[in-house]
Each structure stands twice: as C-alpha cells, then as structure tokens.
PDB file of N, CA, C and O in Angstrom:
ATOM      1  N   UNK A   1       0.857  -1.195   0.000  1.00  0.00           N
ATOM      2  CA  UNK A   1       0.000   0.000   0.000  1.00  0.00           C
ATOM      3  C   UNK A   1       0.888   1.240   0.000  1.00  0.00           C
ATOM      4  O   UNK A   1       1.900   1.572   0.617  1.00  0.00           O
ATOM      5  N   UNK A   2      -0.030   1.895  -1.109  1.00  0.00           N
ATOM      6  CA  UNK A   2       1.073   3.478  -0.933  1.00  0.00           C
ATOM      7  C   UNK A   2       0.914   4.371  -0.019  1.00  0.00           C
ATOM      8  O   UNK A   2      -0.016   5.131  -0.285  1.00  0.00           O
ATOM      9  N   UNK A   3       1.480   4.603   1.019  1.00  0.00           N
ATOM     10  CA  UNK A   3       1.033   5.758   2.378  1.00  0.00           C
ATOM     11  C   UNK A   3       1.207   6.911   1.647  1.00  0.00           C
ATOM     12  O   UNK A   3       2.062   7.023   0.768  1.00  0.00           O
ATOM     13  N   UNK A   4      -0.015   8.275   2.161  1.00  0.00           N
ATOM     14  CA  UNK A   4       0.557   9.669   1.996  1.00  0.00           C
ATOM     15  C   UNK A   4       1.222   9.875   3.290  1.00  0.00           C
ATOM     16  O   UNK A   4       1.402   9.020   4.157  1.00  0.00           O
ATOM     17  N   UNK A   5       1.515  10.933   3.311  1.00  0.00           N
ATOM     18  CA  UNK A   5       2.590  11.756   4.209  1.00  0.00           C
ATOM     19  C   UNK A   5       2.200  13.071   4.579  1.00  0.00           C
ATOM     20  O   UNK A   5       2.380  13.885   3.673  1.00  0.00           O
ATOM     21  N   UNK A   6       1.629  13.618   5.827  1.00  0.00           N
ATOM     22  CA  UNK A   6       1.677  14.692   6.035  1.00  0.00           C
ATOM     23  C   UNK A   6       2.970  15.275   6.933  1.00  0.00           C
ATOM     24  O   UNK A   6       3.287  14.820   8.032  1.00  0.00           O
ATOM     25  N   UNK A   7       3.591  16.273   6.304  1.00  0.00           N
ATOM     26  CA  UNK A   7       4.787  16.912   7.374  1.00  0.00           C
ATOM     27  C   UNK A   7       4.348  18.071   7.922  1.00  0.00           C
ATOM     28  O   UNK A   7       3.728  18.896   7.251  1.00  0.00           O
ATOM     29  N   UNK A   8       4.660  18.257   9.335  1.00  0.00           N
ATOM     30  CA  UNK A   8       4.477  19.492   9.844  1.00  0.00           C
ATOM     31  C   UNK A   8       5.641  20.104  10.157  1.00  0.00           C
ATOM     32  O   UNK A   8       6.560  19.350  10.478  1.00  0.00           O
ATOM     33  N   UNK A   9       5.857  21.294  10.150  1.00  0.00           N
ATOM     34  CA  UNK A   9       6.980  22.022   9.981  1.00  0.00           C
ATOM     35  C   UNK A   9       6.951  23.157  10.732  1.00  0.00           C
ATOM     36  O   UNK A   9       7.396  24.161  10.176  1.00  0.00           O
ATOM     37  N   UNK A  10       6.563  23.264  11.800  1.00  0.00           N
ATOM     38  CA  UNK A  10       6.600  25.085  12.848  1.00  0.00           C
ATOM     39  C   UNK A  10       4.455  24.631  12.374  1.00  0.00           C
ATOM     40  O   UNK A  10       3.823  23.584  12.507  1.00  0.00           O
ATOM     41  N   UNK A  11       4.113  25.769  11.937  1.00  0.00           N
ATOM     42  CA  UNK A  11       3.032  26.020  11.569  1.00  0.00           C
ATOM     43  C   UNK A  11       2.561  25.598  10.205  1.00  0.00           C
ATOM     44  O   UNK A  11       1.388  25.714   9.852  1.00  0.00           O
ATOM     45  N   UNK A  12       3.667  25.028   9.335  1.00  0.00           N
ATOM     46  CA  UNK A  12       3.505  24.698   7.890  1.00  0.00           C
ATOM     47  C   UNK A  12       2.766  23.208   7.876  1.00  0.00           C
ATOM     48  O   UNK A  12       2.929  22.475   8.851  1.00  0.00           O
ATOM     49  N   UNK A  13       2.113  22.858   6.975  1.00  0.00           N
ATOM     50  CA  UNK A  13       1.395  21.621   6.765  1.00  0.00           C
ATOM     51  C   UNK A  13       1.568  21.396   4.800  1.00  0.00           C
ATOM     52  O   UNK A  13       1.052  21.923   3.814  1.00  0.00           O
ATOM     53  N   UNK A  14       2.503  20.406   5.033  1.00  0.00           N
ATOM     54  CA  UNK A  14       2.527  19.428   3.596  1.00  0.00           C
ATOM     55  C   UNK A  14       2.327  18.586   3.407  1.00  0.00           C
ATOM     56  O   UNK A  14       2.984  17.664   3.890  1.00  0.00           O
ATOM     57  N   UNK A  15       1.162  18.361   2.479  1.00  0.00           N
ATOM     58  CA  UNK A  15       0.599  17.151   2.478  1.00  0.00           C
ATOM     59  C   UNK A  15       1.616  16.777   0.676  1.00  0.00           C
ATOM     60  O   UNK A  15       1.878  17.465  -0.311  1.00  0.00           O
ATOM     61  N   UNK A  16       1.901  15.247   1.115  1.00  0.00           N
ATOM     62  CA  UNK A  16       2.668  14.807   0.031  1.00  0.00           C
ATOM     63  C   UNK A  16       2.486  13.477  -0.256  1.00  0.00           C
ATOM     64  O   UNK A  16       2.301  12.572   0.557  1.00  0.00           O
ATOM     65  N   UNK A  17       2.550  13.397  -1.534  1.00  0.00           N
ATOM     66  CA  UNK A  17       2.197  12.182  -2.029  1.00  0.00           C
ATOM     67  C   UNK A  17       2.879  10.868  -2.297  1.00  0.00           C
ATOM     68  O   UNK A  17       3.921  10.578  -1.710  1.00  0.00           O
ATOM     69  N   UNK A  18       2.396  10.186  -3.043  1.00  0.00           N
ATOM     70  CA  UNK A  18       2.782   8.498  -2.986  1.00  0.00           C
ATOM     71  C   UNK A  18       4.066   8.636  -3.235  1.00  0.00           C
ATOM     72  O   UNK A  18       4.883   7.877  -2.715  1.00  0.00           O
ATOM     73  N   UNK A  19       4.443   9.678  -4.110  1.00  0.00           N
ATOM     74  CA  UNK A  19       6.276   9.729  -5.206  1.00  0.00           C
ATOM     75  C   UNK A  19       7.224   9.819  -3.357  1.00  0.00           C
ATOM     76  O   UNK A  19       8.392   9.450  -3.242  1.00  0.00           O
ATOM     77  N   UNK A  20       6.568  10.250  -2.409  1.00  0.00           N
ATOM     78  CA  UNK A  20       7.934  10.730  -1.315  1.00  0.00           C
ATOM     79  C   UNK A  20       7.870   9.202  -0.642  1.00  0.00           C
ATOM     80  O   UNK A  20       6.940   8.421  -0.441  1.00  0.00           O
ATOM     81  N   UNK A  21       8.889   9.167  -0.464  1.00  0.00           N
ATOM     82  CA  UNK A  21       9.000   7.321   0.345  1.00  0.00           C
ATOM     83  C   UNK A  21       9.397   8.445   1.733  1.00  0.00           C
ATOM     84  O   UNK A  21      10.109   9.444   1.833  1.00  0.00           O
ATOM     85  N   UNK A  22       8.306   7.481   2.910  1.00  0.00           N
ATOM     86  CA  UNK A  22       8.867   7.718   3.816  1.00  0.00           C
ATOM     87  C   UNK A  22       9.710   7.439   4.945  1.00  0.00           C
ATOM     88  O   UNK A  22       9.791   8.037   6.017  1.00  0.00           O
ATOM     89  N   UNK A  23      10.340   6.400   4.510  1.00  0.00           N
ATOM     90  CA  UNK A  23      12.106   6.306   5.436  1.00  0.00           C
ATOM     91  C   UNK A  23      12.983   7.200   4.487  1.00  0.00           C
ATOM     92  O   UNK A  23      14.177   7.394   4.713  1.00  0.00           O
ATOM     93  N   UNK A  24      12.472   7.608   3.663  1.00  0.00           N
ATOM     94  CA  UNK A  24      13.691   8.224   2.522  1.00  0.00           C
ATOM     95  C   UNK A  24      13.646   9.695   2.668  1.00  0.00           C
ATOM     96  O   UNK A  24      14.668  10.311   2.366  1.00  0.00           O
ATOM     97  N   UNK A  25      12.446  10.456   3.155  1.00  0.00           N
ATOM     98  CA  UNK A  25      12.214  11.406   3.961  1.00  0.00           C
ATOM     99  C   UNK A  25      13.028  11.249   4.837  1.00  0.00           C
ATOM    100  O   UNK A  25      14.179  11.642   4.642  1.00  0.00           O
ATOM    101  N   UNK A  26      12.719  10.714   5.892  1.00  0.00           N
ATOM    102  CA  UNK A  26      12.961  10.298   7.474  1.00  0.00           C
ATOM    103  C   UNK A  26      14.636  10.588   7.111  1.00  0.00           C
ATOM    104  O   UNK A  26      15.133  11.520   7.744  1.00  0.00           O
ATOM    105  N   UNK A  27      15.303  10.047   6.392  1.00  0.00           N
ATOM    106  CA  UNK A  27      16.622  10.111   6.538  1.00  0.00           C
ATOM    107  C   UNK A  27      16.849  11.307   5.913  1.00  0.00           C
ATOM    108  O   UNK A  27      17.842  11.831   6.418  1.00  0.00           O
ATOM    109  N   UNK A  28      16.314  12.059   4.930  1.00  0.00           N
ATOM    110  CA  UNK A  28      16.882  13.243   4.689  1.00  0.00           C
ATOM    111  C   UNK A  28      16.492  14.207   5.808  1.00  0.00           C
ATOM    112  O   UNK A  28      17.376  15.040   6.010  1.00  0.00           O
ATOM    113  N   UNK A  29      15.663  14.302   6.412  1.00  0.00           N
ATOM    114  CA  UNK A  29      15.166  15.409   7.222  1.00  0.00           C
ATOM    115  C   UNK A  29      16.706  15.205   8.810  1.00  0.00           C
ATOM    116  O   UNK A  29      17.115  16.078   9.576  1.00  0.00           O
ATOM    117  N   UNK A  30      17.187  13.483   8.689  1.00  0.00           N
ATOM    118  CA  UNK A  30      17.537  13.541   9.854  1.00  0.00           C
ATOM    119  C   UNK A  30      18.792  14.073   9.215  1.00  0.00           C
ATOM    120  O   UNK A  30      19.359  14.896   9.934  1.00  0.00           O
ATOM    121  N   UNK A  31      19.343  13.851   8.147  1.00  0.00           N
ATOM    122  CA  UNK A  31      20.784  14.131   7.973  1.00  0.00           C
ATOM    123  C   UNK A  31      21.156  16.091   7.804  1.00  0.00           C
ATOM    124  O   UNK A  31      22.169  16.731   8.087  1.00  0.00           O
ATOM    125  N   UNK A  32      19.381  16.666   7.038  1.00  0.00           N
ATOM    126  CA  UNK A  32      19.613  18.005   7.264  1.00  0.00           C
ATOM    127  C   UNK A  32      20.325  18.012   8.755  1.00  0.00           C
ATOM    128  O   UNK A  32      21.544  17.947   8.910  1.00  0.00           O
ATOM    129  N   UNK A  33      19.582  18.081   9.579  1.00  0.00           N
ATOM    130  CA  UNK A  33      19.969  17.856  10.896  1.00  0.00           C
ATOM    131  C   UNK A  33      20.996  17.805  11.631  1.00  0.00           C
ATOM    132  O   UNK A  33      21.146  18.513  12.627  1.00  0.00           O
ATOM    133  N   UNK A  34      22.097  16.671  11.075  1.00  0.00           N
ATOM    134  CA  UNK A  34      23.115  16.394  11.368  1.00  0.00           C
ATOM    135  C   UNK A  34      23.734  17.155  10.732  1.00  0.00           C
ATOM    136  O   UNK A  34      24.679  17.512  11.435  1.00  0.00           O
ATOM    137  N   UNK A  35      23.772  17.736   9.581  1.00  0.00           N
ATOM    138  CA  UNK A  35      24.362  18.667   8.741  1.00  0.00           C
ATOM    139  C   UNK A  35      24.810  20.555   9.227  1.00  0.00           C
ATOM    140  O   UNK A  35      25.617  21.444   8.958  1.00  0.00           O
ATOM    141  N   UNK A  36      23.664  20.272  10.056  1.00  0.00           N
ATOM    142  CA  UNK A  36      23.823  21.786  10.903  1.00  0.00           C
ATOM    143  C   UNK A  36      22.574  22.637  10.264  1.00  0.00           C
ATOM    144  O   UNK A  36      22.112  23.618  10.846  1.00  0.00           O
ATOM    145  N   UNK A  37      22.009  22.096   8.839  1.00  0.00           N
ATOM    146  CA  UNK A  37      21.113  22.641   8.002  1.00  0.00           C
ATOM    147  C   UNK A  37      21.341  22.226   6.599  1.00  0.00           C
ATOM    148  O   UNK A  37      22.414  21.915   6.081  1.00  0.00           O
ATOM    149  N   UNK A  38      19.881  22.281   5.940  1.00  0.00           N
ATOM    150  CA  UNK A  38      20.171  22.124   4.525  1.00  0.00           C
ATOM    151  C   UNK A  38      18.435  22.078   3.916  1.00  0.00           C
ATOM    152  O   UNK A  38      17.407  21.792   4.530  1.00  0.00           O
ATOM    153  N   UNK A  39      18.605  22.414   2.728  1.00  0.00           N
ATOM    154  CA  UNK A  39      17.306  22.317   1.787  1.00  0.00           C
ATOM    155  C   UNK A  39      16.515  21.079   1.696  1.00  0.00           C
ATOM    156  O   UNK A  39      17.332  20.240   1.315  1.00  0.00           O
ATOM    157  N   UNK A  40      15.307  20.473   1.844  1.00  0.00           N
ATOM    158  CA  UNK A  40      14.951  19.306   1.136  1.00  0.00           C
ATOM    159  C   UNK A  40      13.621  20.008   0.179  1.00  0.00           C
ATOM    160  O   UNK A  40      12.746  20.852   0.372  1.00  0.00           O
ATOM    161  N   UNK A  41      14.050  19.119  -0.935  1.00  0.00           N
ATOM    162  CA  UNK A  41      12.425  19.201  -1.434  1.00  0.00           C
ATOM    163  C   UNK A  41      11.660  18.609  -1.661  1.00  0.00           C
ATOM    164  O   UNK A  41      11.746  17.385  -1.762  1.00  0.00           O
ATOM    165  N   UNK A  42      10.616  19.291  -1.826  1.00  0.00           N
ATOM    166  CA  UNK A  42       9.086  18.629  -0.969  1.00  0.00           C
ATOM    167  C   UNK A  42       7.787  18.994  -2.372  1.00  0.00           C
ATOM    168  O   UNK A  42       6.579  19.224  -2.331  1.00  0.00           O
ATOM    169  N   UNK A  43       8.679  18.905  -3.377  1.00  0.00           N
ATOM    170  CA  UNK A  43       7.920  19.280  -4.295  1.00  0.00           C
ATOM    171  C   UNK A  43       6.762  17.693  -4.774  1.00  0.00           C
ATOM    172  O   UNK A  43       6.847  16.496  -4.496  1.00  0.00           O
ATOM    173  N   UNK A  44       5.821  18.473  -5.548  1.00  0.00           N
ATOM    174  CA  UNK A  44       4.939  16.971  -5.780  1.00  0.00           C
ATOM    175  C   UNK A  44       4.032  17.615  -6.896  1.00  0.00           C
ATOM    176  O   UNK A  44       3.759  18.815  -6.910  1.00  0.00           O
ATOM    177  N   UNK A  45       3.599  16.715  -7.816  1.00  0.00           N
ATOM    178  CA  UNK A  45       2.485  17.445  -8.653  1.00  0.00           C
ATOM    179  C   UNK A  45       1.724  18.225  -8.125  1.00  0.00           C
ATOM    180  O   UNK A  45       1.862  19.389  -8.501  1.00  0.00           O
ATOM    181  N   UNK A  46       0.806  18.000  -7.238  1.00  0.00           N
ATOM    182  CA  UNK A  46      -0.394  18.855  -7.023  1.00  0.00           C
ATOM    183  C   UNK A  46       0.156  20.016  -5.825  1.00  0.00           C
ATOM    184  O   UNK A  46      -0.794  20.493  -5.205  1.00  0.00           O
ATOM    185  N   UNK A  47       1.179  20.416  -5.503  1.00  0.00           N
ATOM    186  CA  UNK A  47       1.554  21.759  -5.201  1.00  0.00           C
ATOM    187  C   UNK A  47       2.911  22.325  -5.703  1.00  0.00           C
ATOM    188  O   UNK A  47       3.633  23.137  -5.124  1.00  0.00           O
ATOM    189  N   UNK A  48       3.077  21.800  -6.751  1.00  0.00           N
ATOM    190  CA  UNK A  48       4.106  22.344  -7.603  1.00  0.00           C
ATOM    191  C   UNK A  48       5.678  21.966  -7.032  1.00  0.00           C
ATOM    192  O   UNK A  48       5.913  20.860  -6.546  1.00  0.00           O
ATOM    193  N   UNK A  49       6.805  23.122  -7.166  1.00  0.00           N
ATOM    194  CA  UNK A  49       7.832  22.820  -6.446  1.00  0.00           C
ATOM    195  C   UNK A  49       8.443  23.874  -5.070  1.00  0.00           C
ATOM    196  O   UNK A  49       8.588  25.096  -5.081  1.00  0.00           O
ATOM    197  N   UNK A  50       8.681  23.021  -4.092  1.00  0.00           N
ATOM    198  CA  UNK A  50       9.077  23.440  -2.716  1.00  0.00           C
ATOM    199  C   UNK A  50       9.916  23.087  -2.884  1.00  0.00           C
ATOM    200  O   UNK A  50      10.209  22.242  -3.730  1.00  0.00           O
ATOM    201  N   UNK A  51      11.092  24.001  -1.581  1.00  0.00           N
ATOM    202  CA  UNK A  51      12.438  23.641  -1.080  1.00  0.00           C
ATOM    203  C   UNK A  51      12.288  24.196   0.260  1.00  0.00           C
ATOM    204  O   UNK A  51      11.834  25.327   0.431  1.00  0.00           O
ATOM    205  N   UNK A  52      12.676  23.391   1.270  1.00  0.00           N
ATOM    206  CA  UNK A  52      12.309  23.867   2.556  1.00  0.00           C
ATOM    207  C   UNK A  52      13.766  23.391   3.406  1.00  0.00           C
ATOM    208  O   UNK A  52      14.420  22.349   3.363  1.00  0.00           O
ATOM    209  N   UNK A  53      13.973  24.960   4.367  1.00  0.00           N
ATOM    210  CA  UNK A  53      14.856  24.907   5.157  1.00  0.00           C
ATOM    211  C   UNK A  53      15.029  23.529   6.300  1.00  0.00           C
ATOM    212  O   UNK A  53      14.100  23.345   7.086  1.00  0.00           O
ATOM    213  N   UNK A  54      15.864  22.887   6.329  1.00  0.00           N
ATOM    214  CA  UNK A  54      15.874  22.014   7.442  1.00  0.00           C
ATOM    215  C   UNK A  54      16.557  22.263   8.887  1.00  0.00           C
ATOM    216  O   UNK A  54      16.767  21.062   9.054  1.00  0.00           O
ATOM    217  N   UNK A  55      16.847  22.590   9.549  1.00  0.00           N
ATOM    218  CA  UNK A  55      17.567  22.768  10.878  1.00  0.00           C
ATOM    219  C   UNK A  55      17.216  22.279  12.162  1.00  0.00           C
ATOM    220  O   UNK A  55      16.090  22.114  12.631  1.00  0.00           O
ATOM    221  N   UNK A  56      18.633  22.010  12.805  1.00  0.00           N
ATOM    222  CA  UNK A  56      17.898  21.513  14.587  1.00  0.00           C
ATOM    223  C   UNK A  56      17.044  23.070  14.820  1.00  0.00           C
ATOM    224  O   UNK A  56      16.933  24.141  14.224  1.00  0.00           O
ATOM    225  N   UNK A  57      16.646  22.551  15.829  1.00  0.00           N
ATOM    226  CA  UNK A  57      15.532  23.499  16.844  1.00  0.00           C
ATOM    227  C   UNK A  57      14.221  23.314  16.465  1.00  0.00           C
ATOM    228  O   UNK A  57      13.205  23.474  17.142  1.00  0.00           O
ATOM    229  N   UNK A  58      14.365  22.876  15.043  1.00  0.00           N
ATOM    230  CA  UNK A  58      12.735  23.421  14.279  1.00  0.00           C
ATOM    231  C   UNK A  58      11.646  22.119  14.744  1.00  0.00           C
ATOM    232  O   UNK A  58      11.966  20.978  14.411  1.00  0.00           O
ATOM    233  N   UNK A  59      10.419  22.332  15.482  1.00  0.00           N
ATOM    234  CA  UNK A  59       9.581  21.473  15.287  1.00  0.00           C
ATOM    235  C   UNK A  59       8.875  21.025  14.179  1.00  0.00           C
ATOM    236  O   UNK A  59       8.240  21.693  13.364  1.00  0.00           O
ATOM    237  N   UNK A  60       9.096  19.503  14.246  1.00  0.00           N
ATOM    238  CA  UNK A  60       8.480  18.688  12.951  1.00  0.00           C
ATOM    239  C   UNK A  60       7.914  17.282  13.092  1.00  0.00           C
ATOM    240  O   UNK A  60       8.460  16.340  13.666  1.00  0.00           O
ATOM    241  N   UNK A  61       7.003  17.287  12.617  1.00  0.00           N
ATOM    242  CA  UNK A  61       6.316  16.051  12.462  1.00  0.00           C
ATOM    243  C   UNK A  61       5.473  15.524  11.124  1.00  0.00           C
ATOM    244  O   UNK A  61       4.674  16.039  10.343  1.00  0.00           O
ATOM    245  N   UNK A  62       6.166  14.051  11.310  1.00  0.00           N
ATOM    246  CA  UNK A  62       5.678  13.513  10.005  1.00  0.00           C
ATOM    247  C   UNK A  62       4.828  11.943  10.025  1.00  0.00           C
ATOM    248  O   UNK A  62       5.110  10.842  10.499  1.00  0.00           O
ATOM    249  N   UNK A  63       4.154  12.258   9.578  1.00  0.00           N
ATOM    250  CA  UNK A  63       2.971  11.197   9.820  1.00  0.00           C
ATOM    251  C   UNK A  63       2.270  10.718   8.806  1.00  0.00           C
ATOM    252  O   UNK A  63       1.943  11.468   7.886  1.00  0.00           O
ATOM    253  N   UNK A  64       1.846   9.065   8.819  1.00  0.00           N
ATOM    254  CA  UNK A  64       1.812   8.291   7.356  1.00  0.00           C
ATOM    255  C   UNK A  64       0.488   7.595   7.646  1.00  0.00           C
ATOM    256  O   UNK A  64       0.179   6.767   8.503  1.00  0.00           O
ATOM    257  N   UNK A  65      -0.470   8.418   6.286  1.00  0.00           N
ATOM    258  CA  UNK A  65      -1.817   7.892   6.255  1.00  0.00           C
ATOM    259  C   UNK A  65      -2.704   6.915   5.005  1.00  0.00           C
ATOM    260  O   UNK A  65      -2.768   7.179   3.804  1.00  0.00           O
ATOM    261  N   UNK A  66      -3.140   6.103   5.504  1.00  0.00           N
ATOM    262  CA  UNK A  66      -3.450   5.483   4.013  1.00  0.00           C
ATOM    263  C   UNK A  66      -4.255   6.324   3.231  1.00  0.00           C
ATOM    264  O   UNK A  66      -4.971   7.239   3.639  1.00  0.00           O
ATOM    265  N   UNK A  67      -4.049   5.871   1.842  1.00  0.00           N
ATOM    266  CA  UNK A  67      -4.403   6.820   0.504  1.00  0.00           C
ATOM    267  C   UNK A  67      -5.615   7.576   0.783  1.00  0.00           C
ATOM    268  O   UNK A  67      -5.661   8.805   0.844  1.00  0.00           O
ATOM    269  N   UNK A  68      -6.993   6.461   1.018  1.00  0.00           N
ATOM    270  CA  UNK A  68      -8.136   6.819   1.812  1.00  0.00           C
ATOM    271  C   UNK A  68      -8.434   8.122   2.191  1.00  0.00           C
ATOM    272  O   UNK A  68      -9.115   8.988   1.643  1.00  0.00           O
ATOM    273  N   UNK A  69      -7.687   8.101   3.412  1.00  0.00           N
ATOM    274  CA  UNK A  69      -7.842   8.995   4.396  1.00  0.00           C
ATOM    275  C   UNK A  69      -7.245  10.452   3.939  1.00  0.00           C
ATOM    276  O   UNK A  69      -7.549  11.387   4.679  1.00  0.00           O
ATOM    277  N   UNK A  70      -6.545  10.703   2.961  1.00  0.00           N
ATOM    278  CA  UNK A  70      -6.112  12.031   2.350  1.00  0.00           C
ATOM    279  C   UNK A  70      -7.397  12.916   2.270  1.00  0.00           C
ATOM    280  O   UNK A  70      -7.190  13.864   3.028  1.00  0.00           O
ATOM    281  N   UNK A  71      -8.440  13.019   1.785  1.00  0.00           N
ATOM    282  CA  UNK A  71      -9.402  14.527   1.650  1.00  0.00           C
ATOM    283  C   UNK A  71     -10.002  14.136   3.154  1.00  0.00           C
ATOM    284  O   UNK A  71     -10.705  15.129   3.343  1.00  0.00           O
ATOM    285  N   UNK A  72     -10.108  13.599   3.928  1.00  0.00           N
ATOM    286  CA  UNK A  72     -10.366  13.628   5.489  1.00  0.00           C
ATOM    287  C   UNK A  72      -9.713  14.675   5.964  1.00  0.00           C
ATOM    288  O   UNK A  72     -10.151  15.795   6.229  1.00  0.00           O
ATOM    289  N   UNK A  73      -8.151  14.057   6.098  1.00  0.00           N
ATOM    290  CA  UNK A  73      -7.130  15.310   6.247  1.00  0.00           C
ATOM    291  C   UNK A  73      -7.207  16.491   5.537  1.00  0.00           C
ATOM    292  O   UNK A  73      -7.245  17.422   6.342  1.00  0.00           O
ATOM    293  N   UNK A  74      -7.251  16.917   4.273  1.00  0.00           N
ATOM    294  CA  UNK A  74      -7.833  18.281   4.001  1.00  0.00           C
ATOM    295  C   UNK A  74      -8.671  18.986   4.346  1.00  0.00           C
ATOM    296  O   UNK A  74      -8.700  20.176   4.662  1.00  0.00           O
ATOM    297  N   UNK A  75      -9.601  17.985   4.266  1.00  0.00           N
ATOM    298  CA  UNK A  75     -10.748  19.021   5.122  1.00  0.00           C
ATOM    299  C   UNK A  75     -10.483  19.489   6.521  1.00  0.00           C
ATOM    300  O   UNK A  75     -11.199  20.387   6.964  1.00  0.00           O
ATOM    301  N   UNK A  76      -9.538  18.982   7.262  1.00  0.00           N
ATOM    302  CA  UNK A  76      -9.500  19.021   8.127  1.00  0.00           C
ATOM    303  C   UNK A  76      -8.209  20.194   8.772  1.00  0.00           C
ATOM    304  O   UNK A  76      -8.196  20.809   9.839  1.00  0.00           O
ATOM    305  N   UNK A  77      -7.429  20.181   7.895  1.00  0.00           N
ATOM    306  CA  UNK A  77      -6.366  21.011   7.645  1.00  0.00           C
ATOM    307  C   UNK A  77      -7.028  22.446   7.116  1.00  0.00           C
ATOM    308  O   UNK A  77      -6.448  23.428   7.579  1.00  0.00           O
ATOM    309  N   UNK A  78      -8.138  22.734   6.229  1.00  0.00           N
ATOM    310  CA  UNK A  78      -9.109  24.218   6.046  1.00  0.00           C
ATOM    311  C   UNK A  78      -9.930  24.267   6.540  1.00  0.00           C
ATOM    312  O   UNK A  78     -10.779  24.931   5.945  1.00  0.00           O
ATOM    313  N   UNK A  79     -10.295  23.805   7.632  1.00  0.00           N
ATOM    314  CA  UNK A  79     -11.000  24.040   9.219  1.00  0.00           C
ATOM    315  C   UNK A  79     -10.339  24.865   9.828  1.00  0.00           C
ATOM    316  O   UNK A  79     -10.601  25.959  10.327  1.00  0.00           O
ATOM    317  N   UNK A  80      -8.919  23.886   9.706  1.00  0.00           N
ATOM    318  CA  UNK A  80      -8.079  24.684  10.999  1.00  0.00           C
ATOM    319  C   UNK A  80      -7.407  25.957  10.758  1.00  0.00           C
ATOM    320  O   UNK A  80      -7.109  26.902  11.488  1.00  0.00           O
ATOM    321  N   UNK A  81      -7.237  25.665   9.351  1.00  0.00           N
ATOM    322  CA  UNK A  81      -6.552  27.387   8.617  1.00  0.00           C
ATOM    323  C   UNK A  81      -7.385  28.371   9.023  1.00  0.00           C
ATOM    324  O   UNK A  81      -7.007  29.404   9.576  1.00  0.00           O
ATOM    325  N   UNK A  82      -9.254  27.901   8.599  1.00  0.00           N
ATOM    326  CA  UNK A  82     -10.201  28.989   8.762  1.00  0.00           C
ATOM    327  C   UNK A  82     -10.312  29.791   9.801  1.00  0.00           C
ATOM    328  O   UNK A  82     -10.493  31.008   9.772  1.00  0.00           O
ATOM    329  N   UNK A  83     -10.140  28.705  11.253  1.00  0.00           N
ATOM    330  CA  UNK A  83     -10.518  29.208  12.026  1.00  0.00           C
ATOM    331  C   UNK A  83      -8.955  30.058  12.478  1.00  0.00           C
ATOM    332  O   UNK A  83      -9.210  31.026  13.195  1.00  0.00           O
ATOM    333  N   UNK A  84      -7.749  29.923  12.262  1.00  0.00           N
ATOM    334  CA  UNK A  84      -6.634  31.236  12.951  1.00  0.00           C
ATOM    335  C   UNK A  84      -7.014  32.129  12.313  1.00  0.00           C
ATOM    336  O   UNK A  84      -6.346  33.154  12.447  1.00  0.00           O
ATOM    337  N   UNK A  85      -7.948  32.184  11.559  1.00  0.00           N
ATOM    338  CA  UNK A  85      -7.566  33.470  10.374  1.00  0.00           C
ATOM    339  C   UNK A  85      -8.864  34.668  11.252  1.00  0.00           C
ATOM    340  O   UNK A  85      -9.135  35.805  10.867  1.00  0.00           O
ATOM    341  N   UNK A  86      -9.260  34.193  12.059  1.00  0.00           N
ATOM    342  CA  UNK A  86     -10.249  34.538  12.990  1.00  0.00           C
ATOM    343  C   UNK A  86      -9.789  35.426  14.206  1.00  0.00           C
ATOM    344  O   UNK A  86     -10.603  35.768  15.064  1.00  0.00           O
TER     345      UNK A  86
END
C-alpha cells in the first residue's frame, strides 16, 4: 500500500504524495539535521515545487496515512486554517 505523508513544519502543513518514500524522507530530514542545516524538497504534482529549510531546533512532524484517508485530512487542515484566520 502506498502511504501519503503529512509533514508538519513550525506552523507549515505538507501534504505529500505516494512519489515521497517515507524512510527516505525520514533520513533526509535527519541528515539536514546532522548537517547543521540544509534544503529538502518537498515538491509533488499537485503543489508544484518546494524547497524547505531544514535545521535543529525546528519542530516537525511527520505522519503516514493510508491513501483513503487524504481529503479527510484536508478538510480538516481548512477548518483549521479557517478558524486562525479569525
């Protein structure tokens, strides 16, 4: 089964698709890390192309949902946008 991937990043939310493997994530995000800092990208068809800062300090979380469950999570992700914007 192909998992999506949502990453959280400070306040950022990327939702990413089947193309990102996620131990292959997992190890780039850890080696930014070890690196002191560095770019990954997080680009995917349906939001074009990203490059996002990696560094210690930064809170992040990444979490793996079956295919399914992806427009659950959207909807659920422009709930939550709606309501800070409040």
């Amino acid at each position: 089964m192909a998992w999506r991937l949502r990453l959280t990043l400070g306040h950022d939310i990327y939702h990413l698709g089947a193309d990102h493997d996620p131990d292959e994530l997992q190890a780039l995000l850890i080696s930014a890390i070890r690196a002191g800092g560095a770019f990954i990208d997080l680009s995917s068809a349906k939001d074009g192309s990203v490059l996002v800062l990696i560094s210690a300090g930064m809170s992040m979380k990444l979490e793996r949902f079956p295919p399914e469950d992806l427009d659950n999570l959207a909807s659920q992700v422009d709930r939550h946008e709606d309501h800070d914007q409040l």
